[in-house]
C-alpha positions in Angstrom: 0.0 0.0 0.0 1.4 3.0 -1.4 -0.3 6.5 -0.6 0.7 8.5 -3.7 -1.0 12.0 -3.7 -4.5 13.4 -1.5 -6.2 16.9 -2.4 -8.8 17.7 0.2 -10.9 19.7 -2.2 -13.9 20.7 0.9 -12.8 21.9 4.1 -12.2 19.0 6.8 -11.0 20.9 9.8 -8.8 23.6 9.1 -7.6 22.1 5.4 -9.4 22.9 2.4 -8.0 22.9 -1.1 -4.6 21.4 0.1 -2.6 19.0 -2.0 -0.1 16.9 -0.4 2.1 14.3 -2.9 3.3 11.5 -0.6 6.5 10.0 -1.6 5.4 6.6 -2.8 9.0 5.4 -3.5 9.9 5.1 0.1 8.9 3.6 3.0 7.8 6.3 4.7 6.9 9.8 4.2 7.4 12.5 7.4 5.1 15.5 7.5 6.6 18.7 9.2 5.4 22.0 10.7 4.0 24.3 13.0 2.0 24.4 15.3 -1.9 24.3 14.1 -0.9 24.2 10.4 -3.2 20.8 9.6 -0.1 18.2 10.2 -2.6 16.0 12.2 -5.4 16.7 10.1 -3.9 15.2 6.9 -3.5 11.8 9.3 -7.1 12.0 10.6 -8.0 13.1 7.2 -6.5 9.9 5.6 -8.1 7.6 8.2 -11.9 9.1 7.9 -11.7 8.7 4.2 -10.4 4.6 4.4 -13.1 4.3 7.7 -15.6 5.9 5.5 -15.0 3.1 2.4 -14.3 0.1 4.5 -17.5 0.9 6.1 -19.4 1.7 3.1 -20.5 4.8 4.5 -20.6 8.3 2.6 -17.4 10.3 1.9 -17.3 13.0 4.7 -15.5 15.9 2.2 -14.6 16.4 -1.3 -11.3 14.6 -1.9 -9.5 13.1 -4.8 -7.4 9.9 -3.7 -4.5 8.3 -5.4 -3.3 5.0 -3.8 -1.3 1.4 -4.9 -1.6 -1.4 -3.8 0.4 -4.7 -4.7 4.1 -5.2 -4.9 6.1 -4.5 -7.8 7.0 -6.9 -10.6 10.3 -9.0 -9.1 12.1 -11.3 -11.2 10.6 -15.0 -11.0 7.8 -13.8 -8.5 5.2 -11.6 -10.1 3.0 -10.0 -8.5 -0.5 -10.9 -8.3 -1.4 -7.3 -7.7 0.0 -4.0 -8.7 -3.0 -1.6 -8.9 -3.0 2.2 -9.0 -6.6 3.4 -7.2 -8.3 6.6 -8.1 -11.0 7.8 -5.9 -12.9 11.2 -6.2 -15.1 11.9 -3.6 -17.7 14.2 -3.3 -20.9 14.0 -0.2 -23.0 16.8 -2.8 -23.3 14.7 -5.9 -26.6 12.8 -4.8 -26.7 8.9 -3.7 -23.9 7.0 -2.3 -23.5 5.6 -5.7 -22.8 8.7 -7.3 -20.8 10.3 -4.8 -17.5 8.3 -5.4 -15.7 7.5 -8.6 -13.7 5.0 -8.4 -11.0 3.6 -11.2 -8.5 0.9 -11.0 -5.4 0.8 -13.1 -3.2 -2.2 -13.7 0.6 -1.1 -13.0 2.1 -4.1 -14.1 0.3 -3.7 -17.6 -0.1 -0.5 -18.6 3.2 1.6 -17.7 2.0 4.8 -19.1 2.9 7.4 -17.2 1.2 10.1 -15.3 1.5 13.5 -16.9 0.6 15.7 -14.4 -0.6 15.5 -10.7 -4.4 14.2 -10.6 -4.5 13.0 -14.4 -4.3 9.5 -14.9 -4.5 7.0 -18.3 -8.9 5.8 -18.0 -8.8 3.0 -16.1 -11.6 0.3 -15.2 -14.3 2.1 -13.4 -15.0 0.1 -10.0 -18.7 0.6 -8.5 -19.1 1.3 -4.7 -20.7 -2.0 -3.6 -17.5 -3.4 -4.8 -15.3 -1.5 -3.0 -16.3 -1.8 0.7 -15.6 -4.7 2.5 -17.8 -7.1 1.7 -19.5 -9.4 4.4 -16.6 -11.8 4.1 -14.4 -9.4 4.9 -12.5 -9.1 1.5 -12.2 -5.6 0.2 -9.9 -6.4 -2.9 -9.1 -2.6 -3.7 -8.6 -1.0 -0.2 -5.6 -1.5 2.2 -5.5 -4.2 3.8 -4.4 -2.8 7.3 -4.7 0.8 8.4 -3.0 1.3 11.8 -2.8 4.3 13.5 -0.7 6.1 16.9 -1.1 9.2 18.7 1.4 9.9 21.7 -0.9 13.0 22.8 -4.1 13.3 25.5 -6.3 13.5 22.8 -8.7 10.8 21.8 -10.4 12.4 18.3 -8.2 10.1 16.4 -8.9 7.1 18.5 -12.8 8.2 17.9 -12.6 6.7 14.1 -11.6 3.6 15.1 -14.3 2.7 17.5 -17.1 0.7 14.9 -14.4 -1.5 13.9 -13.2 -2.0 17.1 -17.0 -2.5 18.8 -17.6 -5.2 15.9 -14.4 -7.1 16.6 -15.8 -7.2 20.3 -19.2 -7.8 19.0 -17.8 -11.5 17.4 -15.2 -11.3 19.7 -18.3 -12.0 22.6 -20.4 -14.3 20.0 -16.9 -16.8 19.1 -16.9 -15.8 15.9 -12.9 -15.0 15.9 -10.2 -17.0 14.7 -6.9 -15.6 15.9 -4.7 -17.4 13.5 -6.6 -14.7 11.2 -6.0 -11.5 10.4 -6.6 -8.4 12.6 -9.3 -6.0 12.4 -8.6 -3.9 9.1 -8.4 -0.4 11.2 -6.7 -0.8 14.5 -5.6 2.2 16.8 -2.7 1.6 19.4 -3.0 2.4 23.0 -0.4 2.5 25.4 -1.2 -1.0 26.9 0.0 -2.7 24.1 3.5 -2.0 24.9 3.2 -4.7 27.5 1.9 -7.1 24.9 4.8 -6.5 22.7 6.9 -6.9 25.1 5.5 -10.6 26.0 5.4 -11.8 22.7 8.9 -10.7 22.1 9.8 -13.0 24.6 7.5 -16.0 23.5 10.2 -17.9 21.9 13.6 -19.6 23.4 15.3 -18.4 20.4 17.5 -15.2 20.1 16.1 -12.7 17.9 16.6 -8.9 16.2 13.3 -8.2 18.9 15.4 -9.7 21.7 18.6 -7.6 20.4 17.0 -4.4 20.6 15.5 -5.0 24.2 19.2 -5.5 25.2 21.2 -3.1 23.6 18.6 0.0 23.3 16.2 -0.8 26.7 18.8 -2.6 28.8 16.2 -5.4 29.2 17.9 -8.9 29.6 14.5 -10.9 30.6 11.4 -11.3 31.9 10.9 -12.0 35.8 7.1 -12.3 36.3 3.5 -11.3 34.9 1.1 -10.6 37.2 -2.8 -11.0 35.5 -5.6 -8.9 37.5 -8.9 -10.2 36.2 -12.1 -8.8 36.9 -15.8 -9.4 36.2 -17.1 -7.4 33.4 -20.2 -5.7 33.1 -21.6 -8.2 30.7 -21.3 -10.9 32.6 -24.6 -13.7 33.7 -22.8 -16.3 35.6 -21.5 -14.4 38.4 -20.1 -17.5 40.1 -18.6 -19.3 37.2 -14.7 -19.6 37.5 -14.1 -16.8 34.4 -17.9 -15.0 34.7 -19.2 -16.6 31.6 -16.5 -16.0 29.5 -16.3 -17.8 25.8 -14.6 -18.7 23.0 -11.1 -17.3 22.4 -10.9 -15.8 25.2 -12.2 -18.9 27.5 -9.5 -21.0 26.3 -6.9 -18.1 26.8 -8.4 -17.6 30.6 -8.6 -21.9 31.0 -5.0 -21.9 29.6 -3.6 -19.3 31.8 -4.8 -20.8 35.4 -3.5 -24.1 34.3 0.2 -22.4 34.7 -0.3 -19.8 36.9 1.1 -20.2 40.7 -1.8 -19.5 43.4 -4.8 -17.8 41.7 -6.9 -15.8 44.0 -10.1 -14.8 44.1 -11.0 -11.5 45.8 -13.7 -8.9 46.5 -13.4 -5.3 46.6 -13.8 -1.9 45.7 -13.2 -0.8 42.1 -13.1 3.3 41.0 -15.3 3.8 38.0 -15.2 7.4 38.2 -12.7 10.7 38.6 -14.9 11.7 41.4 -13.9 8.5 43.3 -17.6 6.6 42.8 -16.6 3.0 43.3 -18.8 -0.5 42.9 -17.6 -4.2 44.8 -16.5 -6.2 42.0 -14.8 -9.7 41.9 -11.4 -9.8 40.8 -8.9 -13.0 40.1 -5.1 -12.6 40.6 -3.3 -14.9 38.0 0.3 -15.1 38.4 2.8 -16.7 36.1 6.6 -16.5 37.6 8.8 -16.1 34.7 9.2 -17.0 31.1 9.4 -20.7 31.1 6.0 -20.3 32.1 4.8 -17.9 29.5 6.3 -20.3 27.1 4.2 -23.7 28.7 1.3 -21.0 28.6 1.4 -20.0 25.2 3.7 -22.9 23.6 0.9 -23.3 20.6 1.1 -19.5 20.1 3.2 -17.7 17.4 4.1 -14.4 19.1 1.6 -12.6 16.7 -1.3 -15.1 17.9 -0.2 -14.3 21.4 -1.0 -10.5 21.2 -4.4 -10.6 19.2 -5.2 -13.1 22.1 -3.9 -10.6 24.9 -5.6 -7.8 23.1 -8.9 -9.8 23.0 -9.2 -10.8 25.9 -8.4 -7.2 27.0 -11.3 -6.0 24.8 -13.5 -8.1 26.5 -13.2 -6.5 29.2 -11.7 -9.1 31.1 -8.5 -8.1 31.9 -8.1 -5.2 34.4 -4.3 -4.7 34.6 -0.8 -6.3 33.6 1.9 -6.1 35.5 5.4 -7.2 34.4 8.3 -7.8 36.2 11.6 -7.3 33.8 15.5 -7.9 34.2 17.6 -5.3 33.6 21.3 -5.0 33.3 21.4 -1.4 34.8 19.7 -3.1 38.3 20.5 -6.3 40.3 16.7 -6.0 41.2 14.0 -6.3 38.4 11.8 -3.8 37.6 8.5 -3.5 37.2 7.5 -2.6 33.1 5.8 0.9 34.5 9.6 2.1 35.6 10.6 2.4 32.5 10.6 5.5 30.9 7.6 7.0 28.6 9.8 7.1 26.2 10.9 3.5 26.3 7.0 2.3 26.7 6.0 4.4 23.4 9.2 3.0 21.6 7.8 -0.4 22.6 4.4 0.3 21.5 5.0 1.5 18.3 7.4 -1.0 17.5 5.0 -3.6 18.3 2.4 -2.3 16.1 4.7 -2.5 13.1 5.8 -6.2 13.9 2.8 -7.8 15.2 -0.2 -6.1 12.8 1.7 -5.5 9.8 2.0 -7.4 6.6 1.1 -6.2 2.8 -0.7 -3.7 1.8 -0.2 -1.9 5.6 -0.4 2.2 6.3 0.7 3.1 9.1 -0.6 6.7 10.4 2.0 7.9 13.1 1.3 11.2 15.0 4.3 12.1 16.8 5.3 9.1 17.9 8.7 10.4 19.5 7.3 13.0 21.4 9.3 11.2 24.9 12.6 10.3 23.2 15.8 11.6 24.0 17.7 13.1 21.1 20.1 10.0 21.0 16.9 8.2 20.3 15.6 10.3 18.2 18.2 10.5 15.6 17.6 6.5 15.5 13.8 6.5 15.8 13.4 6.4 11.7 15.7 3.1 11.6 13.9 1.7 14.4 11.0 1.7 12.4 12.6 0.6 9.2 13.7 -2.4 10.8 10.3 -3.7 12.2 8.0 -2.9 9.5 8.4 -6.5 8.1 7.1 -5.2 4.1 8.7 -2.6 3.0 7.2 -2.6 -0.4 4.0 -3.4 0.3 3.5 -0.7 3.4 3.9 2.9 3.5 4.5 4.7 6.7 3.2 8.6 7.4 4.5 10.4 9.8 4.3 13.8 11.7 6.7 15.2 13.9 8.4 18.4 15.8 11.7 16.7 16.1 14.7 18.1 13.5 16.7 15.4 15.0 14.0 12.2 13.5 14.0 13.6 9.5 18.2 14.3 9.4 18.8 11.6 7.5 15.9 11.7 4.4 15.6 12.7 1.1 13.1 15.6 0.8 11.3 13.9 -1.7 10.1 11.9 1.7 9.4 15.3 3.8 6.4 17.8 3.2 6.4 20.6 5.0 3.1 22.3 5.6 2.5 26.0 6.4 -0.5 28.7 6.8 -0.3 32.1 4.6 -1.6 35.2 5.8 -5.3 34.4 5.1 -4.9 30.8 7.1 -4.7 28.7 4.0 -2.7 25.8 4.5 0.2 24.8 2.2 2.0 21.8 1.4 5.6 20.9 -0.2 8.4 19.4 -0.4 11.3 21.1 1.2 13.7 23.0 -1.0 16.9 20.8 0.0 17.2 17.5 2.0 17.5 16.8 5.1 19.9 14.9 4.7 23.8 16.5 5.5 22.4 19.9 6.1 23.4 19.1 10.0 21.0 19.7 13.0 21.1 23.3 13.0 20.7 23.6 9.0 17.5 21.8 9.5 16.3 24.1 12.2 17.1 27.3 10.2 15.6 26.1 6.8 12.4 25.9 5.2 11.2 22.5 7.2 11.2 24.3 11.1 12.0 28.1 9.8 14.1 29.0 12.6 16.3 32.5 12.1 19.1 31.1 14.0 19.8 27.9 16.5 21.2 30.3 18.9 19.3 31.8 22.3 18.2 35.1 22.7 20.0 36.4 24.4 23.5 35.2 22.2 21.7 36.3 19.3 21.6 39.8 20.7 25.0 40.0 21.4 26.1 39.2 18.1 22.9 41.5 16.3 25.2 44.3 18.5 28.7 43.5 17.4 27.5 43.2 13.8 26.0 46.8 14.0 29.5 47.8 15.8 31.8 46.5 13.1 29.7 47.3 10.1 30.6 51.6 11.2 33.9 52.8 9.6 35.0 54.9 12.7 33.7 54.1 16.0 33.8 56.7 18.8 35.5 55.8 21.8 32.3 55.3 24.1 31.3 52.6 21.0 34.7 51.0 20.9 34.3 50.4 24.9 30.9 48.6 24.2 32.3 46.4 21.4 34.8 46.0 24.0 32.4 44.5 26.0 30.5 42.1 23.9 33.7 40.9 22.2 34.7 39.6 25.9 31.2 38.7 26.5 30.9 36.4 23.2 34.3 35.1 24.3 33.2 33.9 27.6 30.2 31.8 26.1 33.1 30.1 24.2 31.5 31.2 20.7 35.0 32.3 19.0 36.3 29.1 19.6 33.1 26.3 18.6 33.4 24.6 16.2 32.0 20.9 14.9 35.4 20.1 13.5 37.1 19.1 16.6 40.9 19.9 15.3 39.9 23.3 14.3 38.5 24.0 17.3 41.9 23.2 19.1 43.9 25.6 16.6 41.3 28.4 17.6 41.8 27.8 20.9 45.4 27.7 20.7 45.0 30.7 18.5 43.0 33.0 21.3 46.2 31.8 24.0 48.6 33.4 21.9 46.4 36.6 21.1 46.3 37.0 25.0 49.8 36.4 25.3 50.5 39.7 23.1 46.9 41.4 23.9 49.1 44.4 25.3 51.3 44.5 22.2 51.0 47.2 19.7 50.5 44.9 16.6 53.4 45.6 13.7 54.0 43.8 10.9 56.6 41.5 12.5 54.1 40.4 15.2 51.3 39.8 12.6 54.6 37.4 10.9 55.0 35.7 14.4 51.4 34.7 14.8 51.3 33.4 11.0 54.1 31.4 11.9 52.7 30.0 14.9 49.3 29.4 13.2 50.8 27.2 10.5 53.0 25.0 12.6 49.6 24.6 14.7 48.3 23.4 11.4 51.2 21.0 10.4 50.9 19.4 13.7 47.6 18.7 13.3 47.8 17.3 9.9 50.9 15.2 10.5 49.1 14.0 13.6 46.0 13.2 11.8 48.0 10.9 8.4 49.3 9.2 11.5 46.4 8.2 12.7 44.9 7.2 9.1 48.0 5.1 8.5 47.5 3.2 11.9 
C-alpha cells in the first residue's frame, strides 16, 4: 500500500483545497510544521476517508485519492497485484453511488505514465458495492491494514476507530474469531500494548533482532514475572462461574492461563469507576505466572503474533483489568516493574510492536508524533527503528508527523512535506527546498522545514545582532569602541570564537586566542602579525601530521 498523492478539495477541519504528494517510492513519508498548520489533520483526514470506504458509508468531504496497492514486478515472483486506485469523492453529488468514482489501473500492464498531478490514463471504473468490505471481509481494492498512533491526551483520532473495534468485540463475545486470522482492518494503538509486545517478544527460546534491541537500546535482559488482575465485566450472567461466563477465544486463553499460573486468587473489593472517586464491589482474580518458562508452557501453541491478538482480545473483553510485568535489567540487580521504565521507552515499545505484530502487505501506518518522549540520541535513530520492524517494506507505506529536526536528518526531501498557513490561514504543502539529509542539526532548524532564524538563544543572538551593528561603522567613537569591547569579551566567555563541529579546528582556535592573549598588550606591527602566522601554520602541520598518522594506523 502505497499513498501517492491526497487533495482535500472541501474543508475538513482547518484544510481545504490542500494538495499533499506523498512519496510513494519510500517507505515512509514524514510530515513537518508548525503548530496548528493541519499536520494531524492530513493523518485524521487519511483515516476518515479509508473508515468511511471500508464501512461503506458516505465520503465526509470532497477529496480526490491516489493510492497502490500490490508489490512491484520482481524477477521470477510476479506479482499478483499492482493496482493504482483513483477515488474522487464528493458528499454533494446525490446517492452513495454517485458520490465516489472510483477507477482501477493495472501497474504491471499498462506503464503509461502520469503526466501531471491528478490526471491519470482511463482506467476500469470500480462501483461502490464493490469496494467496501464485503461481508466476508474481503475488500480487494482498499488497504489491507490501516493502523494508527497518537502519543498525545487527545482521543479524536482514537474516535474513528471505535465501529471496527465494537464489531471485533461484538464477534469477539459471539466466538466468531479466529486468531490465527488477520486483525481488524483499522486498528488504533493504546499504550497498553506496549506490555503485549513486550511478552510476545519473549515468547520464543530463540535469540532474535526483537530480543537484540531490548538488550542493547532498553537494557532489558528478561522477563521475571506477569502478574494478570482479572475482573468481572459488566456483561457478565454467571456471576459464580470460574471466568464470569467467559467464551470462545478468550475462554481457552483464561482456561489456559490458570493451568500455569502459581496461586490464583479470588477477591472482592472496591473498584473506581469514576474521577470523582464513585466505586462499585466487583470480583477480581489474581493470575500469576513466575517467569518466562511459564509464559512459554502458557502459550507454547502460540506464534508471538497469535499471542497479542489473544492478549488484546481478551483485553477487549473486558476481562483483563491490569498487567503487571516484572523485567531484568542490566542497569539493576533488582528487576523492575514494566511501568519504571521510561515514557519514552514504553512508546518506543508500542509502536514497535504495532509494526511487527499487525503489519503485513498492503499496511499504512498513520504515526502522530510518535517520539514525542525520546531523547535526542533516540531520536536520531527512531526512523531506523521503524525501518527495521516494518516486516514489508514494499508493500506498506508509513506517514508520519513530527516536531523533532533530529527524527528527519537523514531523508531525502522527496520523503518530507512541510506544511505552512499564509496570511489568510490557507494551509500549504511541499516538499522542502533541499534534503535533510547532511544539512546538520542546526541547518534543519534554520531552513524551510522548522524556519528557525538562527539555532542560537536570545539572548546570544543579541550580542552578536550588536557586534555586527558595531563593526559594520567605519569609525567608532570611543564610548562605541568600549561597548564592542564589551560584547567581544562577553561572546568570548560563552566560548563562541572558539566552537566549532570540527574538533581539530577548534583546538587551533583555541590555541590561537592563547597566543592573542599572550601579546593582547602589544601594539600589533608587521613583525608580530609574521610571528602569529608562523605560529598558526605550525599549529596546522601538527595537526595534519598527527592526523596521516592516525589514518596510517
Amino acid at each position: 500500500m502505497k499513498v501517492d498523492k491526497l487533495h482535500i478539495r472541501s474543508r475538513f477541519k482547518n484544510l481545504e483545497d490542500v494538495k499533499v504528494d506523498f512519496d510513494e517510492d519510500h517507505l515512509m513519508t514524514v510530515v513537518v510544521g508548525r503548530n496548528g498548520s493541519g499536520k494531524s489533520n492530513v493523518l485524521e483526514a487519511l483515516v476518515v476517508i479509508f473508515r468511511n470506504l471500508d464501512l461503506g458509508e458516505a465520503p465526509p468531504f470532497s477529496y480526490k485519492l491516489i493510492y497502490r496497492l500490490g508489490e512491484r514486478d520482481k524477477p521470477n515472483q510476479p506479482s499478483e497485484r499492482w493496482l493504482e486506485i483513483t477515488i474522487d469523492a464528493d458528499p454533494d453529488r446525490g446517492t452513495l453511488a454517485k458520490q465516489y468514482e472510483i477507477r482501477a489501473r493495472d501497474l504491471l500492464n499498462d506503464n503509461t505514465p502520469k503526466d501531471i498531478i491528478g490526471e491519470l490514463p482511463s482506467g476500469m471504473t470500480i462501483p461502490f458495492s464493490k469496494v467496501k468490505r464485503d461481508k466476508s471481509g474481503k475488500a480487494p481494492y482498499l488497504p489491507n491494514y490501516v493502523f494508527a498512533y497518537y502519543s498525545g491526551p487527545s482521543d479524536r483520532l482514537e474516535n474513528h476507530f471505535k465501529k471496527h473495534r465494537t464489531d471485533f468485540y461484538r464477534r469477539l463475545l459471539e466466538d466468531k474469531l479466529d486468531l490465527k486470522g488477520d486483525i481488524r482492518p483499522l486498528f488504533y494503538a493504546k499504550p497498553h500494548h506496549s506490555q503485549f509486545v513486550l511478552l510476545a517478544f519473549f515468547l520464543s527460546e530463540q535469540d532474535s533482532a526483537e530480543k537484540t534491541f531490548l538488550r542493547e537500546h532498553l537494557s532489558i535482559e528478561g522477563l521475571d514475572s506477569i502478574h494478570f488482575v482479572m475482573r468481572q465485566p459488566g456483561w457478565a450472567k454467571q456471576k459464580g462461574e470460574l471466568f464470569w461466563g467467559a467464551k470462545g477465544v478468550v475462554r481457552r486463553f483464561l482456561d489456559e492461563l490458570i493451568k500455569y499460573s502459581v496461586s490464583p486468587v479470588k477477591v472482592t473489593r472496591q473498584e473506581d469507576t469514576s474521577l470523582t472517586g464513585s466505586s462499585i464491589r466487583n470480583e477480581f482474580f489474581h493470575l500469576f505466572l513466575p517467569g518466562v518458562d511459564a509464559l512459554r508452557d502458557f502459550a507454547k501453541n502460540l506464534s508471538a503474533d497469535e499471542l497479542f491478538k489473544m492478549l488484546e482480545s481478551t483485553l477487549l473483553s473486558e476481562i483483563i483489568s491490569e498487567v503487571s510485568i516484572r523485567v531484568k535489567v542490566s542497569s539493576s540487580p533488582e528487576p523492575l516493574t514494566f511501568r519504571e521504565l521510561s515514557e519514552g521507552e514504553q512508546q518506543l515499545l508500542t509502536v514497535l510492536g504495532l509494526l511487527k505484530f499487525t503489519g503485513g502487505e498492503d499496511s499504512l501506518f498513520l504515526l502522530d508524533e510518535p517520539d514525542t518522549h525520546l531523547n535526542p540520541s533516540w531520536a536520531v535513530k527512531y526512523l531506523k527503528f521503524l525501518r527495521e520492524f516494518v516486516p514489508n517494506h514494499e508493500a506498506s507505506h508509513l506517514l508520519m508527523v513530527t516536531h523533532h529536526p533530529l527524527a528527519i536528518a537523514e531523508l531525502e526531501k522527496q520523503q518530507v512535506q512541510v506544511m505552512w498557513r499564509d496570511s489568510d490561514f490557507q494551509v500549504h504543502v511541499q516538499e522542502p527546498e533541499e534534503s535533510p539529509r547532511g544539512m546538520g542539526y542546526g541547518g534543519i532548524l534554520t531552513s524551510d522545514m522548522f524556519g528557525l532564524r538562527t539555532t542560537l538563544d536570545n539572548s546570544t543572538e543579541r550580542l552578536l545582532r550588536l557586534r555586527r551593528c558595531f563593526t559594520e561603522k567605519t569609525e567608532l567613537s570611543l564610548i562605541q569602541a568600549g561597548r564592542l569591547k564589551k560584547i567581544d569579551k562577553a561572546i568570548e566567555g560563552l566560548g563562541f570564537t572558539t566552537a566549532h563541529w570540527d574538533e581539530e579546528y577548534a583546538q587551533y582556535l583555541r590555541m590561537r586566542r592563547e597566543v592573542e592573549r599572550e601579546t593582547e598588550a602589544v601594539d600589533v606591527t608587521p613583525e608580530l602579525k609574521r610571528v602569529r602566522k608562523e605560529r598558526a601554520k605550525e599549529i596546522v602541520q601538527r595537526m595534519l601530521t598527527s592526523e596521516q598518522e592516525e589514518d596510517n594506523k
